[in-house]
C-alpha positions as CSV (number, residue, x, y, z in Angstrom):
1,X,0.0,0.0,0.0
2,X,1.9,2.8,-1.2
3,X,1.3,7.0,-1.1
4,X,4.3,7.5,-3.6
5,X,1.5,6.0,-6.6
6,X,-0.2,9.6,-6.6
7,X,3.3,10.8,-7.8
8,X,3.6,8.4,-10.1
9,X,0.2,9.3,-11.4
10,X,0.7,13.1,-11.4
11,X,3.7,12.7,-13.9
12,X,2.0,10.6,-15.7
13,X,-0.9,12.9,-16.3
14,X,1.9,15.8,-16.7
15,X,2.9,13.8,-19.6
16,X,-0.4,13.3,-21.9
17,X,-0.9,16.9,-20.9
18,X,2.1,18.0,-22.7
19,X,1.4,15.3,-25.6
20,X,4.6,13.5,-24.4
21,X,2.3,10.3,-23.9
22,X,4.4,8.8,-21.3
23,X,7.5,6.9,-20.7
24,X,7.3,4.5,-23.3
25,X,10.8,3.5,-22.7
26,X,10.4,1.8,-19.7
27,X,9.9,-1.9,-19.8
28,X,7.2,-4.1,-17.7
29,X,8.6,-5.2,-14.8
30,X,8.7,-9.3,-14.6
31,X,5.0,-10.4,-13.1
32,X,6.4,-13.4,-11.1
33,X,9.1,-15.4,-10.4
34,X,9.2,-19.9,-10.2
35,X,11.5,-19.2,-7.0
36,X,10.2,-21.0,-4.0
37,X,12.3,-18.7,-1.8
38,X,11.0,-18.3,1.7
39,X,10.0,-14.9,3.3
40,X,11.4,-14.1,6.5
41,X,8.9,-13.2,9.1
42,X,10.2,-10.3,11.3
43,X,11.5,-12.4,14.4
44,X,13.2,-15.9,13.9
45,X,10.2,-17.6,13.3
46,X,9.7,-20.0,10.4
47,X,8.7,-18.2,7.2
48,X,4.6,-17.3,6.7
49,X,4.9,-18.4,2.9
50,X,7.2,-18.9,0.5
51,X,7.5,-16.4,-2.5
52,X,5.6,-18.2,-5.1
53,X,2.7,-18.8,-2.7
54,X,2.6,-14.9,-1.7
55,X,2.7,-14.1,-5.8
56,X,0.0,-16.2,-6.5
57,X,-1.8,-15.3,-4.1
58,X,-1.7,-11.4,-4.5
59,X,-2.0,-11.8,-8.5
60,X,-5.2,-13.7,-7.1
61,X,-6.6,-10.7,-5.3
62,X,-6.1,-8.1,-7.5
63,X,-8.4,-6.6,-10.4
64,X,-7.4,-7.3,-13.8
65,X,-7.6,-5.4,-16.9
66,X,-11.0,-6.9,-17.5
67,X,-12.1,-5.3,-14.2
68,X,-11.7,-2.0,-15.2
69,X,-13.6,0.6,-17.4
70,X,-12.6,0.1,-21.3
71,X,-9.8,1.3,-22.9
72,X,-7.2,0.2,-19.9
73,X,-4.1,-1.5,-20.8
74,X,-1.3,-3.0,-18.1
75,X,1.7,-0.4,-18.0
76,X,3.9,-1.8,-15.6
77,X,3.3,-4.5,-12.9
78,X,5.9,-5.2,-9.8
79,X,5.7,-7.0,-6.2
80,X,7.6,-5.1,-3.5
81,X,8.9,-6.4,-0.3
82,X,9.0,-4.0,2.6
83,X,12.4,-2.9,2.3
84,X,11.6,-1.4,-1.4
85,X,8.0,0.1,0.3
86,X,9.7,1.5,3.4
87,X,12.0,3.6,0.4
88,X,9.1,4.4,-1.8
89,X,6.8,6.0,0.7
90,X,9.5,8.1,2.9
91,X,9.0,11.4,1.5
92,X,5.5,11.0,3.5
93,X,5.4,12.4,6.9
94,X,4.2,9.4,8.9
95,X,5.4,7.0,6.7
96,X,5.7,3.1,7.4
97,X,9.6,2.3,8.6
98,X,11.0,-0.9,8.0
99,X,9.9,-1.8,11.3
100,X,6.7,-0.9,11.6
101,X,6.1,-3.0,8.2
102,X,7.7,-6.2,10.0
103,X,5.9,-5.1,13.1
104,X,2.9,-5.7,10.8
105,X,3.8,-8.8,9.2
106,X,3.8,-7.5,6.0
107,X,4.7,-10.8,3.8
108,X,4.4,-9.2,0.1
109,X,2.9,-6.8,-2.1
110,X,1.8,-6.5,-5.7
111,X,1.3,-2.7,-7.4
112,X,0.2,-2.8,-11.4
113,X,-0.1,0.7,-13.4
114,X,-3.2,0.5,-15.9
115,X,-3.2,3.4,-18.7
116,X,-5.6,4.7,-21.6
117,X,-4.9,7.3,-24.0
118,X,-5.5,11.1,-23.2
119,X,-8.9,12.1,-25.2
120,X,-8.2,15.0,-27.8
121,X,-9.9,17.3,-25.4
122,X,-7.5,16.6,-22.2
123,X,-10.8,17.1,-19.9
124,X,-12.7,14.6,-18.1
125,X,-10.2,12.1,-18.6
126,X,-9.6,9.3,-16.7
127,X,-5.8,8.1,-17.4
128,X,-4.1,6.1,-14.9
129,X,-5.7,3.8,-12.4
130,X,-3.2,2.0,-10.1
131,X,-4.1,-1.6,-8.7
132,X,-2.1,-2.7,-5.2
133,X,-2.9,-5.4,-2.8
134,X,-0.6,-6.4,-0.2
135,X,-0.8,-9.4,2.3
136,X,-0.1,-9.9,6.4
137,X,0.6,-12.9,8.5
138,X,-3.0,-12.0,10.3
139,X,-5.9,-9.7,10.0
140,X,-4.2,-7.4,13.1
141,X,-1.4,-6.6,11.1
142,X,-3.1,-5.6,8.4
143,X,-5.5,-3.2,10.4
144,X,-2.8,-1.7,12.2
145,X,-1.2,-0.8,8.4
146,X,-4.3,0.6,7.5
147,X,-4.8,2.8,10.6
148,X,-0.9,4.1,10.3
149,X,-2.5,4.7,6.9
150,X,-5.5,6.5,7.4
151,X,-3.5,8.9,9.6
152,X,-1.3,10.1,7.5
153,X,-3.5,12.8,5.3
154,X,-4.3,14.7,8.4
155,X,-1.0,16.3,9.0
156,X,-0.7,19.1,7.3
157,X,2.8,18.3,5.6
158,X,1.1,15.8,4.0
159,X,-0.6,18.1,1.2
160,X,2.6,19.8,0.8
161,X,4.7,17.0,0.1
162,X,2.5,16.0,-2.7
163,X,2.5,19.2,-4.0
164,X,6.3,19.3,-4.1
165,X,6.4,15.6,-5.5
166,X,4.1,16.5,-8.8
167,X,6.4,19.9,-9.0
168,X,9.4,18.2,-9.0
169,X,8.5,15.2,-11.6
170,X,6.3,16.7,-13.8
171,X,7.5,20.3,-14.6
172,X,4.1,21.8,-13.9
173,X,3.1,24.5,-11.6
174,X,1.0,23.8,-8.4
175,X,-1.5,27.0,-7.8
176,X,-3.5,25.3,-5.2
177,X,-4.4,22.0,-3.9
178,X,-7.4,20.6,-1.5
179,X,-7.6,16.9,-0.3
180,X,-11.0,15.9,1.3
181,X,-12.3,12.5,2.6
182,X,-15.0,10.6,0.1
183,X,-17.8,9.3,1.3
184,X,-18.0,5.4,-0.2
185,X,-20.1,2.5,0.3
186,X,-19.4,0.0,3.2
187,X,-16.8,-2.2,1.5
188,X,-14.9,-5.2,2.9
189,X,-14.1,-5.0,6.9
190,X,-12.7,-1.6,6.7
191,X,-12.2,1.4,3.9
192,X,-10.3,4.6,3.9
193,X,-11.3,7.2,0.4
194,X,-9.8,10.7,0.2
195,X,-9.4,12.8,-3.4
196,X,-7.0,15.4,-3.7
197,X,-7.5,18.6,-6.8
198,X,-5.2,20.3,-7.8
199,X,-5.2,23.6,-10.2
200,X,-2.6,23.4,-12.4
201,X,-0.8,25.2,-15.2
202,X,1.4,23.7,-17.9
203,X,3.9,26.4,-19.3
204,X,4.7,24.5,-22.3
205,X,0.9,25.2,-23.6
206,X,0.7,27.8,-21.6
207,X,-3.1,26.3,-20.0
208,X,-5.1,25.5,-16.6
209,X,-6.0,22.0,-15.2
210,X,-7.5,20.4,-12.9
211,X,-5.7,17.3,-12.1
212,X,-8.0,14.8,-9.8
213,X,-6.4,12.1,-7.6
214,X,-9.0,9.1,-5.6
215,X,-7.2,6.6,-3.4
216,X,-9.5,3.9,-2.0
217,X,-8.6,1.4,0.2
218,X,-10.1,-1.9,1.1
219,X,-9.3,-4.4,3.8
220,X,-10.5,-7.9,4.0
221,X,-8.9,-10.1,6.7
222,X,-5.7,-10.0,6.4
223,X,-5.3,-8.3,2.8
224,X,-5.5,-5.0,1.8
225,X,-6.5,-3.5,-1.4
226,X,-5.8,0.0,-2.6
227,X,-7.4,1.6,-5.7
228,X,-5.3,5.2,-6.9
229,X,-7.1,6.9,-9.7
230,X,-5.7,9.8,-11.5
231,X,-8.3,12.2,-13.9
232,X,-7.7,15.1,-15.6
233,X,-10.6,17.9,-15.8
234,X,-13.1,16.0,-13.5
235,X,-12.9,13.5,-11.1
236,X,-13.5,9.1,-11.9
237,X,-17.4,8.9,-11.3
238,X,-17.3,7.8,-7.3
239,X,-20.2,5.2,-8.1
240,X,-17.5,3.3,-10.7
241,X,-15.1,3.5,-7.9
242,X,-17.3,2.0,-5.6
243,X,-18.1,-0.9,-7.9
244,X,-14.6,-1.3,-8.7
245,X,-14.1,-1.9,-4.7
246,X,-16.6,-4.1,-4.5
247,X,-15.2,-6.6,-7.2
248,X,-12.1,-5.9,-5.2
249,X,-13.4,-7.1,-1.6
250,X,-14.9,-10.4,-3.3
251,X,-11.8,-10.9,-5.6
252,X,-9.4,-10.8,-2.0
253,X,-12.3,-12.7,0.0
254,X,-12.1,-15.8,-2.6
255,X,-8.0,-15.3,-2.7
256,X,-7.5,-15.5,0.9
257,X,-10.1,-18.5,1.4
């Protein structure tokens, strides 16, 4: 479960804005490995599940591209251990450590980018949606993640370091930004849904934006699944989102069965 996706989704929007189209250079990151390597659970106890279990079993969870509204393609898929998340989300205040993730029993997790084309009119535009589900030795750790989680937006740094984030990656000005909780439908065993805005101005066409961000998570036992959509012009349709989570909840209820 990562914040550092809305990044990746603000330069990503950045770029169809400026009719870059993306990073097509980079390569797909390998979706799985036939390595029965164990994962180490944070004390000395025997591993929770070796690696090809834990792959399977987030691949399992997850939506797939026929989930998702048309036009969608896969971008990039990874899994991360909690080393590579602990690096990812620092620039967060609040931000899991290493140790709070083993604390957790974080085993795995699994984060694929979905893209569609920018329409010709760069407004209500839904381009990036972002898939990640993540698994725990027990249902505890995985609430505890989430309620490290759903503190994080309330400090005020928090809208700041975003702001610097899509700056920094994506060449565009930030002239103001407001995050605000969603209200969504009662969705697995516990949910979290915030949206940020943010007015923007490109200097290479010289024009205004609204660049829309909607990050849903989900928790069922002792998964989590996180939905981060990024919109240009207006935001995803929340009632989309909300059926999107729902095939999410039953997709990680049948996977951790």
């Amino acid at each position: 479960m990562r914040f550092v996706g809305l990044i990746a989704g603000f330069a990503i929007a950045a770029a169809a804005l400026s009719g870059c189209g993306g990073d097509d250079e980079a390569e797909p990151a390998p979706t799985g490995t036939a390595s029965s390597s164990a994962i180490a659970s944070p004390t000395s106890e025997p591993a929770v599940e070796d690696r090809a279990e834990a792959e399977a079993l987030l691949k399992a969870a997850a939506l797939a591209v026929e989930d998702l509204p048309e036009g969608f393609s896969l971008d990039e898929e990874k899994f991360t251990t909690n080393e590579e998340l602990s690096k990812d989300e620092s620039p967060y205040p609040g931000a899991p450590t290493l140790a709070d993730l083993n604390r957790f029993g974080r085993i795995l997790g699994y984060e694929a980018d979905y893209r569609r084309p920018a329409s010709e009119t760069l407004t209500g535009a839904t381009l990036l949606l972002q898939i990640g589900t993540d698994v725990y030795r027990d249902a505890k750790g995985a609430d505890e993640h989430l309620e490290l989680v759903r503190a994080q937006p309330s400090d005020p740094e928090f809208i700041n370091v975003a702001q610097e984030q899509f700056a920094d990656g994506s060449g565009m000005e930030v002239r103001d930004a407001d995050m605000s909780p969603m209200s969504f439908a009662k969705v697995g065993e516990d949910r979290m849904a915030f949206e940020i805005k943010f007015k923007t101005h490109d200097p290479d066409l010289d024009r205004d934006f609204d660049v829309f961000v909607q990050f849903v998570v989900v928790r069922r036992e002792r998964g989590i699944g996180s939905i981060t959509v990024t919109a240009i012009g207006a935001p995803h349709p929340v009632g989309e989102l909300e059926d999107l989570a729902r095939t999410f909840d039953e997709r990680m209820k049948d996977a951790l069965e």
